[in-house]
Phi, psi and omega in degrees: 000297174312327196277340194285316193292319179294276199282017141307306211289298189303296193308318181335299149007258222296332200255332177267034199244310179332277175354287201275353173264336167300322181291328163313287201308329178287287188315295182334299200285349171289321179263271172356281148326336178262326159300322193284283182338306172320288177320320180281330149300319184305311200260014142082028167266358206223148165252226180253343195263340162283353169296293165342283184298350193241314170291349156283351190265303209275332182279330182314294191305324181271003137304316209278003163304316212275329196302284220310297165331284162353291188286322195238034185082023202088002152273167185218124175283167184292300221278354186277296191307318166284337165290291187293353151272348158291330205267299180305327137023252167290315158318334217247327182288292182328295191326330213269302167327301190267010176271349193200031144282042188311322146346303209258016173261184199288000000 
């Protein structure tokens, strides 16, 4: 009985742990992506209207993360996980573009 109840325990595990580290992961790359943005401010790679633009982007996705949480219980479906790390992605590009694009800085 206890061995049946531990790999009841385990399988359990193994399929909402997946669930809930995804949902992590997204939040991680949301404060991570949110630092880099600071930083480029601070050392005056980023100006105020790319600031503007990247930091508008980055509160879009952790709304439509926190929607996705809401609606599905505090999970991210695989196809939510994947919209939302395409969409950090393409964020992770920008940053990176307008932090070194020197031409167009002060």
């Amino acid at each position: 009985m206890l061995t049946k109840t531990l790999l009841a325990t385990a399988l359990f595990a193994s399929f909402v742990a997946p669930l809930a580290a995804s949902a992590g992961e997204v939040e991680n790359r949301i404060h991570n992506q949110n630092a880099r943005i600071d930083q480029g401010v601070h050392n005056g790679s980023l100006t105020y209207g790319e600031y503007r633009r990247v930091d508008g982007r980055l509160d879009r996705i952790q709304a439509e993360r926190n929607r996705d949480l809401r609606r599905d219980d505090g999970h991210l479906t695989r196809s939510q996980d994947r919209t939302l790390n395409r969409q950090e992605n393409n964020l992770s590009s920008r940053i990176y573009f307008d932090k070194h694009n020197l031409p167009h800085q002060r």
